[in-house]
C-alpha positions in Angstrom: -2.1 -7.0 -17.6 -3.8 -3.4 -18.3 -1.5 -0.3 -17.5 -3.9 0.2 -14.4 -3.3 -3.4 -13.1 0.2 -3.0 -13.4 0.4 0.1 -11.5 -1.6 -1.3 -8.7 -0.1 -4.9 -8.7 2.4 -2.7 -6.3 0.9 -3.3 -2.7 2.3 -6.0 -1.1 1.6 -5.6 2.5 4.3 -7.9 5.1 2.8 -7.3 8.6 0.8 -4.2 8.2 -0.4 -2.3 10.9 -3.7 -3.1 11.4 -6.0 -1.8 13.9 -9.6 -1.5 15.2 -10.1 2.4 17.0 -12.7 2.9 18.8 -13.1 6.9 20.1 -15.7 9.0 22.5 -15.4 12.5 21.8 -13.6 14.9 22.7 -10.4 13.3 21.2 -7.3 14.1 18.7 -4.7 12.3 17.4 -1.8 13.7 15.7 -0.2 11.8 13.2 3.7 12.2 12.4 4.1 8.1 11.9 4.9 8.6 8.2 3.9 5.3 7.2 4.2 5.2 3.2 0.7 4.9 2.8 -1.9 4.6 5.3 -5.9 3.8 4.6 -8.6 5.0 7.1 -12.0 3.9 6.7 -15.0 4.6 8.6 -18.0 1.9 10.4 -19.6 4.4 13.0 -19.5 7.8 13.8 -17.9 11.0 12.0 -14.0 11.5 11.7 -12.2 14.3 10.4 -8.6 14.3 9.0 -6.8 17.2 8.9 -3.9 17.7 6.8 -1.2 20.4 7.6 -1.1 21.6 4.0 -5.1 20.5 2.7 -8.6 21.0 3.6 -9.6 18.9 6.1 -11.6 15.4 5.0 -14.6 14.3 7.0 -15.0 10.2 6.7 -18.1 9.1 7.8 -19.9 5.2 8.1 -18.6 3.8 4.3 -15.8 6.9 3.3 -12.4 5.9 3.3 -9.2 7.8 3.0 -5.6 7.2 1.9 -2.8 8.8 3.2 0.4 9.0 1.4 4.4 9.6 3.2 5.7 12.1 4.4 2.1 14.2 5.1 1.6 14.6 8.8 -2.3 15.7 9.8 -4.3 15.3 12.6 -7.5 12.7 12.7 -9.9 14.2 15.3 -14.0 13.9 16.4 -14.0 17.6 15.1 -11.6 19.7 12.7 -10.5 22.3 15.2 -9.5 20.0 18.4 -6.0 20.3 19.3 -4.0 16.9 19.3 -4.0 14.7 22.7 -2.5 12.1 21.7 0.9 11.9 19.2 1.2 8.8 16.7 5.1 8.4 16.0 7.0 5.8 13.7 6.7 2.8 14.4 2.9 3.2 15.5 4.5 4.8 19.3 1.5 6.2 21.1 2.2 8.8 23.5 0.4 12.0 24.8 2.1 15.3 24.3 4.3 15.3 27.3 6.0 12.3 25.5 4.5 9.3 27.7 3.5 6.2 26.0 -0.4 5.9 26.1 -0.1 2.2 24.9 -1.8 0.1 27.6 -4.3 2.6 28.7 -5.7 2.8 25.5 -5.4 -0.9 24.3 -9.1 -2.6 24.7 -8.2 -6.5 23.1 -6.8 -8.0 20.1 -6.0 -5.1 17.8 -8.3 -2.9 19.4 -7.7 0.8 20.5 -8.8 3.5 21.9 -10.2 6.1 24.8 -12.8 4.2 25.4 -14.0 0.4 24.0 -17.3 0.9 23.6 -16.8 4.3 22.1 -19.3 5.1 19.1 -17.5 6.3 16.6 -15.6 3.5 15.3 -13.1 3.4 12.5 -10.4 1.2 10.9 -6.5 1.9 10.1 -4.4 -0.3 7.7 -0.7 0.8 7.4 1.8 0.0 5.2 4.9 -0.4 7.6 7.6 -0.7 4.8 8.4 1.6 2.0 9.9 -1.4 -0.1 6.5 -2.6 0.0 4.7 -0.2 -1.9 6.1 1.4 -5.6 8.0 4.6 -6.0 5.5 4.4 -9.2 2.6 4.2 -7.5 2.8 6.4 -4.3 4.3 9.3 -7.8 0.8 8.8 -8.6 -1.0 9.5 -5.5 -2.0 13.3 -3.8 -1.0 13.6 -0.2 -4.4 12.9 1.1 -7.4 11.0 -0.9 -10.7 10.0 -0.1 -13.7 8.0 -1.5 -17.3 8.7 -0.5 -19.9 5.4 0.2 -22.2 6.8 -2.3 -18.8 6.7 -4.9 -17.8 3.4 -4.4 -19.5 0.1 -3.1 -17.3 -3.4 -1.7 -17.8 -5.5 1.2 -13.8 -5.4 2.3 -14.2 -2.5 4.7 -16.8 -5.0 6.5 -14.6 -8.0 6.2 -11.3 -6.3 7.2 -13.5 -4.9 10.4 -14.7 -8.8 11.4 -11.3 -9.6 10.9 -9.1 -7.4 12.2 -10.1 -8.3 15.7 -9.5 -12.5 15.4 -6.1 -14.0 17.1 -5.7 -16.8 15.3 -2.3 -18.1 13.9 -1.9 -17.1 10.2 -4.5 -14.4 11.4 -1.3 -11.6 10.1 -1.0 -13.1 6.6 -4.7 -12.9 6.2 -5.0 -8.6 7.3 -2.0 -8.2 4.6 -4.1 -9.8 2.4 -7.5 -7.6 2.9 -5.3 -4.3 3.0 -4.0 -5.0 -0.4 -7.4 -6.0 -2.0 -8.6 -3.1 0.2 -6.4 -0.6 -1.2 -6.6 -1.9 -4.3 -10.5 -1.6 -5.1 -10.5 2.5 -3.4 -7.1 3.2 -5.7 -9.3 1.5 -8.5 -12.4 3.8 -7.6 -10.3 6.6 -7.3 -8.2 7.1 -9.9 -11.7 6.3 -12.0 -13.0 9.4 -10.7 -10.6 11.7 -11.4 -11.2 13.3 -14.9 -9.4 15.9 -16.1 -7.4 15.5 -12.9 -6.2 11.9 -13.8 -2.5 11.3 -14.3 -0.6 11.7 -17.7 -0.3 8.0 -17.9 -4.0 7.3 -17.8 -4.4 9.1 -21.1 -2.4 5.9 -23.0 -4.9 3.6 -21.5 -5.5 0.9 -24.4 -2.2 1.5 -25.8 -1.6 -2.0 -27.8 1.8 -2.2 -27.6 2.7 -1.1 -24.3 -0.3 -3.9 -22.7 1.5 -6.1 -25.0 4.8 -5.6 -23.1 3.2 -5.5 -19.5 1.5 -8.6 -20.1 4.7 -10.4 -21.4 7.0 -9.3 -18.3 4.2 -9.7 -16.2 3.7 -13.8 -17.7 7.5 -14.4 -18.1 9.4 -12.6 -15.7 12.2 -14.8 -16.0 12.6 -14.5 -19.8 16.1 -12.4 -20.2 14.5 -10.0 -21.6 15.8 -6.9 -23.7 14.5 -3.9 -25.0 15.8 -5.6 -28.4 13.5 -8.7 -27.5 11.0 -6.7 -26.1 10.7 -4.4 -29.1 10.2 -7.6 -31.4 7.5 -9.5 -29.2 5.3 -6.2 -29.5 5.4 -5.4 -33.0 7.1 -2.1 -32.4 10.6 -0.7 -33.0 12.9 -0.2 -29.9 12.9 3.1 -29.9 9.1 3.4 -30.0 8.5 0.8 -27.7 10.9 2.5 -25.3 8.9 6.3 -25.6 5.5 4.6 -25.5 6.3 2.4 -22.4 8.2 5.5 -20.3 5.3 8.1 -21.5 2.2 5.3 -19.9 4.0 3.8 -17.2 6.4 6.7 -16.2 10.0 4.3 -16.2 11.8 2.3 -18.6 10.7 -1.2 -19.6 13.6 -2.5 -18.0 13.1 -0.6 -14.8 9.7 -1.8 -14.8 10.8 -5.4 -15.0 13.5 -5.4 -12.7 10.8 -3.5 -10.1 8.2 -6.1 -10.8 10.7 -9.5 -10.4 11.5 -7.9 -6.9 8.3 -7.8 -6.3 7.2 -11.2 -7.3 10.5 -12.9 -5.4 9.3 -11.3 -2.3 6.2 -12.7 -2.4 8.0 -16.3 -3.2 10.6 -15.5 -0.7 7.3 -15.9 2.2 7.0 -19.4 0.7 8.2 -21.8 3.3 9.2 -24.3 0.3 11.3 -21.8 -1.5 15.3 -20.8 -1.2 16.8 -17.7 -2.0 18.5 -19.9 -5.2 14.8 -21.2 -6.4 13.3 -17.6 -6.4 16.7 -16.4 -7.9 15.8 -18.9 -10.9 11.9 -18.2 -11.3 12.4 -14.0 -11.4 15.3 -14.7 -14.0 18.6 -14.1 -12.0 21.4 -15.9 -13.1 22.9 -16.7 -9.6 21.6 -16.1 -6.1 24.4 -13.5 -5.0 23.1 -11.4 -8.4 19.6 -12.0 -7.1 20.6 -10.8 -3.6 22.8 -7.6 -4.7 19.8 -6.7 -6.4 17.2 -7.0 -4.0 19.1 -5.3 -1.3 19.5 -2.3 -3.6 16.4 -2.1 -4.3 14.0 -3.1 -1.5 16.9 -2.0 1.5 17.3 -5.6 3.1 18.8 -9.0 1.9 16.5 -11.7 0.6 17.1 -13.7 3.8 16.2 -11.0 5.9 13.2 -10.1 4.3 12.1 -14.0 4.5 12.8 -14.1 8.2 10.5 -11.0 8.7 8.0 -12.7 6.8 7.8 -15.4 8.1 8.0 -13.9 12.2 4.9 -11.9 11.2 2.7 -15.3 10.4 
């Protein structure tokens, strides 16, 4: 695993926010959700987001855009339109004397708008849970980003659009998927495109040693590693491996792999087959209550809790 594909290993959507919006102008919404990261992408029409602290960003047919916590900014037919409609926490739609808008503006399965056969037409994925996306990876993101169709080509904004609007059971588990592989490939794109303005850790690209230790944590996360160990496996001394790994990846090797067991366990914790003991074993915890303090800590909720949440949104 590359420094890149580590980095961006980190989405791991459980029951995003997914929706279809469909829009006649005039109409503004103001944004003050806060979601940790939020992806707007564009099938018809022309929409404008417009940051309280940035230029505006017009998305048209094929741009996309990324929104990072805790920027609010306004998504509107036109830059200058005054908001009509307030998006709070927890995706609560109400208008600006506090009524929820809700029903009015609901038009079918994940479908919403002022008007369904509005043509401008765009697509939100939201990432609901902050434990779901890296404190490493949201360090490396600007408030506000965006990718134009002529700087990027995939078929997922189509896909997530066909399927965004299916009730089906399991239909949840599928939209998770797209959003990560959807994220994924614009983060790619993006961070490819930046130049001079890339992040420090993008200069270390092809560093031997640290790929060496990314791939081995990433392979054997249940190996007790140490740095010791680590140091050893790579080739390098500990206290180079330790400077290398920090300088690319921006934490400690052992951060890293305690970040990146989480992350695998609460993928295995969705697994109906799987207990809270098995998962313990396979991310290398030495008993389940270790494994639990940890996760807690970490991502905010027990292992059990997180499973049960999982598992409501299939």
């Amino acid at each position: 695993m590359d420094t890149l594909g580590g980095l961006l290993d980190a989405p791991r959507a459980r029951g995003a926010f997914a929706l279809r919006t469909v829009m006649t102008p005039p109409w503004s919404l103001r944004i003050v959700a806060e979601s940790p990261l939020t992806l707007v992408a564009g099938v018809a029409g022309e929409v404008w987001i417009v940051p309280d602290e940035s230029e505006p960003v017009r998305i048209g047919p094929g741009d996309i855009a990324v929104t990072r916590a805790p920027v609010h900014y306004t998504v509107a037919h036109a830059p200058t339109m005054p908001p009509q409609v307030v998006i709070h926490p927890g995706q609560r739609c109400c208008d600006l004397a506090g009524y929820s808008v809700r029903e009015e503006m609901t038009h079918g399965v994940r479908t919403w708008g002022n008007d369904p056969r509005g043509k401008t037409v765009f697509l939100v994925g939201a990432y609901e849970h902050l434990s779901d996306i890296s404190d490493r990876l949201l360090r490396s993101l600007p408030p506000v980003l965006s990718l134009s169709r002529r700087d990027w080509a995939s078929p997922l904004v189509q896909l997530l659009c066909d399927e965004v609007i299916i009730d089906e059971p399991g239909q949840a588990a599928v939209l998770d998927r797209l959003l990560d592989l959807l994220i994924t490939a614009v983060l790619k794109a993006w961070f490819a495109r930046q130049g001079a303005q890339r992040p420090a850790w993008w200069r270390y690209q092809g560093d031997r040693i640290v790929e060496n230790a990314l791939r081995i944590m990433h392979d054997h996360p249940a190996h007790p590693w140490t740095l010791d160990t680590l140091a050893l496996e790579t080739g390098a001394s500990r206290s180079s491996l330790a400077r290398r790994f920090h300088d690319l990846v921006g934490e400690p090797p052992m951060t890293f792999l305690k970040n990146w067991r989480l992350a695998l366990a609460a993928d295995l914790l969705c697994q109906p087959d799987e207990t809270v003991g098995s998962v313990a074993d396979k991310v290398g915890y030495a008993t389940p209550y270790a494994f639990s303090a940890a996760f807690k800590r970490v991502r905010g909720v027990s292992p059990k809790a997180h499973r049960a949440r999982a598992l409501a949104s299939d």
